[in-house]
N, C-alpha and C positions, 0 to 999 in steps of 0.2 A: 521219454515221452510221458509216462505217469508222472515224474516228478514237476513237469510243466504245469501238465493238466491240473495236479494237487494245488501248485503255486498260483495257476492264473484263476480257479474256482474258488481256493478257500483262503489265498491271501485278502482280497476286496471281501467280501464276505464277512470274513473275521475283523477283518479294519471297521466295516460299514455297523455290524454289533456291537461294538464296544462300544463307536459313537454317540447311538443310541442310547445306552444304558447309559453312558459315565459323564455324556459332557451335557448340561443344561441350556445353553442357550444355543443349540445345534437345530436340523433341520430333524432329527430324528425326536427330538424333545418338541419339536414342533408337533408333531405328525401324531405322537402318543398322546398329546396336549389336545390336540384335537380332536381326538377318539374318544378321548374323557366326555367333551361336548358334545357327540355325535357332528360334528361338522366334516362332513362327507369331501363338499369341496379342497378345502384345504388338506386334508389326509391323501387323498389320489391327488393332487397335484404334488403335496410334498413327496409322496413315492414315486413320482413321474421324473421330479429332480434329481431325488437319488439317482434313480435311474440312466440320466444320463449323465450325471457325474462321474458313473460306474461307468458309463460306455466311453466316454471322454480318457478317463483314467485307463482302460481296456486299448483303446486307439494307441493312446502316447509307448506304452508299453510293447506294445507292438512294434512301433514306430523305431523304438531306441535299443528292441531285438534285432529289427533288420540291421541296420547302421554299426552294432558291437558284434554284432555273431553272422558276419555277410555268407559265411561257408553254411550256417543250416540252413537244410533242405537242401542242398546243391548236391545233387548226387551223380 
């Protein structure tokens, strides 16, 4: 159960940081780009995206748990 919980909290997390930091023409270079200018709009819509790219990404994961692993939770 921990090592779930470790994988499905700090794999996206750790993925969604590096983004940020390493790759320039990403939505996270966007968002930091933005904050330099104070442009409010574009910074909460760009973290609104992330966000549900996280939750898209959170979905499928789930999704292709059910389907490979049908015995968890089946008790």
């Amino acid at each position: 159960m921990a090592r779930k919980t470790t994988l499905s909290c700090g794999l996206p997390i750790d993925l969604m940081a590096s983004r940020i930091i390493v790759v320039s023409p990403g939505l996270g270079f966007m968002v930091l780009n933005a904050s330099e200018f104070l442009n409010a709009d574009i910074v909460i819509m760009g973290i609104v995206v992330i966000g549900l790219i996280a939750l898209a990404f959170d979905v499928l994961m789930r999704f292709i748990e059910r389907r490979l692993v049908p015995w968890k939770g089946a008790e």
